[in-house]
N, C-alpha and C positions, 0 to 999 in steps of 0.2 A: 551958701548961707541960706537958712531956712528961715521964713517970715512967720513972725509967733500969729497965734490965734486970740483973734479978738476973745477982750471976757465975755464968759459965757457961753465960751463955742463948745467948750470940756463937757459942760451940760447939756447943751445942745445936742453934740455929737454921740451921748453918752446911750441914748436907745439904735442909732446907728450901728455902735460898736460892740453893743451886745448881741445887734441883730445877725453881726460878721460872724459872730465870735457862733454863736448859736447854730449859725449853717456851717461855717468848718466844721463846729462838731459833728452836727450832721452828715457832710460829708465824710467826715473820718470814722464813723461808725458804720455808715453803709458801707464805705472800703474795707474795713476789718472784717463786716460780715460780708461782704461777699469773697473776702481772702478766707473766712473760716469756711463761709461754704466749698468754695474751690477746692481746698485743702480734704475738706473731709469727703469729695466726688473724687478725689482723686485717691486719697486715701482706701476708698470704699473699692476705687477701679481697680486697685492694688491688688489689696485683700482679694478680688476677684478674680484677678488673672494669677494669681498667687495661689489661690485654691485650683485652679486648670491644673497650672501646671503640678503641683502636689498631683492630682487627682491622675494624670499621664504619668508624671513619672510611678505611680501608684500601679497602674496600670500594664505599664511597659517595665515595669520589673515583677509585675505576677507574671507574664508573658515568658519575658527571660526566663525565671524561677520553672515556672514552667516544662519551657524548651529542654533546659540542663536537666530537668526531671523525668521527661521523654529517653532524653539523649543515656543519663541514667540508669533507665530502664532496660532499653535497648541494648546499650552497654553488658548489664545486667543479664536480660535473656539468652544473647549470643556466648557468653561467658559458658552460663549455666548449661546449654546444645552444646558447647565444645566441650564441657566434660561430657555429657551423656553419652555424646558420639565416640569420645576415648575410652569410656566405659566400656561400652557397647564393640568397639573394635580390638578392645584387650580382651573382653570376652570370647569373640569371634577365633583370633589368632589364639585363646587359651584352647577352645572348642576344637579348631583345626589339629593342633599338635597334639591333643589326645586323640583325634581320630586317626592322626598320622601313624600316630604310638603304639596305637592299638593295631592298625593294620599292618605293620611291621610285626607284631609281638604275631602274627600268621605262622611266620619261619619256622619258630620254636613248634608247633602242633604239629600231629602228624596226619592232619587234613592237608598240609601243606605244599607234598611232590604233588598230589593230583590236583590242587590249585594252580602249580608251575605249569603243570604240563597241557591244562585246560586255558591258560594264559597265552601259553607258545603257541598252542594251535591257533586261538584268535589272532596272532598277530602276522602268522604264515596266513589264513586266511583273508585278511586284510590288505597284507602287500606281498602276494603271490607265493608261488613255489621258489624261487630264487629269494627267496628272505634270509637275511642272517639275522639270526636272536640270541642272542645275548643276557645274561643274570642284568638285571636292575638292581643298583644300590639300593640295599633295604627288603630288598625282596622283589619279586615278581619278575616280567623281561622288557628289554625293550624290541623293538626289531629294526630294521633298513632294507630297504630296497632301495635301487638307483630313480633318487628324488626322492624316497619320500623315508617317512620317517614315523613309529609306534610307540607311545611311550604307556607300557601294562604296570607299570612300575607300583607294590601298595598302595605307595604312597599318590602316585600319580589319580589311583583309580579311586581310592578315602577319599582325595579332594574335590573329584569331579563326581563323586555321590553326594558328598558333602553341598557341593553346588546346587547340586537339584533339591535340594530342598528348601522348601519355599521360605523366604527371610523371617514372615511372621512366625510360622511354626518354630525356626530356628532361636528367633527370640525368646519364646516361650520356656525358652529354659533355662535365662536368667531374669526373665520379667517379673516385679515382686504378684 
């Protein structure tokens, strides 16, 4: 049981309890501002580490972007060499087989026995008087000796002229 307050004590009491009344507020006001502060440092730290990270991943996907754009590229050029080079070697084996074509179409002329017979003799000279020589498919001879072995054959001889000659020159004549 509570003991009442003498009369007067209401009035008495009454700057007391405005004076209480005045500092909680106070208190309660600095505690709100400094939770608004808190909040908006915090807020702010946010926003800050928020923009990092945007800014990295910003970064680290031009990177990527990048990289697959290399890779792309690369992709890309080795493409582009692997035709030129099938270009260039369908050329090559076109250029061969007409030179094969041509040196065969020999047969038919009639520069052709004394091409045979200047052929046979290379090839006896080459692996002796015991040579066997032989017609080569296509035209020209081949010969044999024991071990060794001549191949005068057209086509043998087109391709190994065709060799000597030097790549760039041979280029040149499908180069635009």
């Amino acid at each position: 049981m509570r003991t009442p307050l003498p009369a007067g004590a209401d009035a008495a009491l009454a700057p007391v309890r405005e004076r209480l009344l005045a500092d909680a507020r106070a208190d309660a006001e600095a505690l709100l501002a400094a939770a608004d502060a808190d909040a908006a440092a915090r807020r702010a730290a946010a926003e800050e580490q928020a923009a990092g990270i945007l800014a990295e991943a910003r970064r680290q996907g031009a990177a990527d972007a990048e990289a697959v754009r290399g890779a792309q590229l690369a992709r890309a050029a080795r493409a582009a060499r692997a035709r030129d080079l099938a270009a260039r070697r369908a050329c090559w084996e076109e250029l061969r087989r007409q030179v094969a074509d041509g040196a065969r179409a020999l047969q038919g002329t009639p520069a052709y026995p004394e091409l045979r017979r200047r052929l046979a003799a290379h090839a006896r000279q080459a692996l002796g008087p015991g040579a066997r020589i032989g017609e080569a498919p296509g035209g020209g001879v081949t010969g044999r000796a024991p071990g060794r072995r001549i191949d005068c054959s057209l086509t043998a001889l087109a391709s190994r002229t065709l060799d000597l000659v030097p790549a760039h020159e041979v280029e040149e004549l499908w180069a635009p």
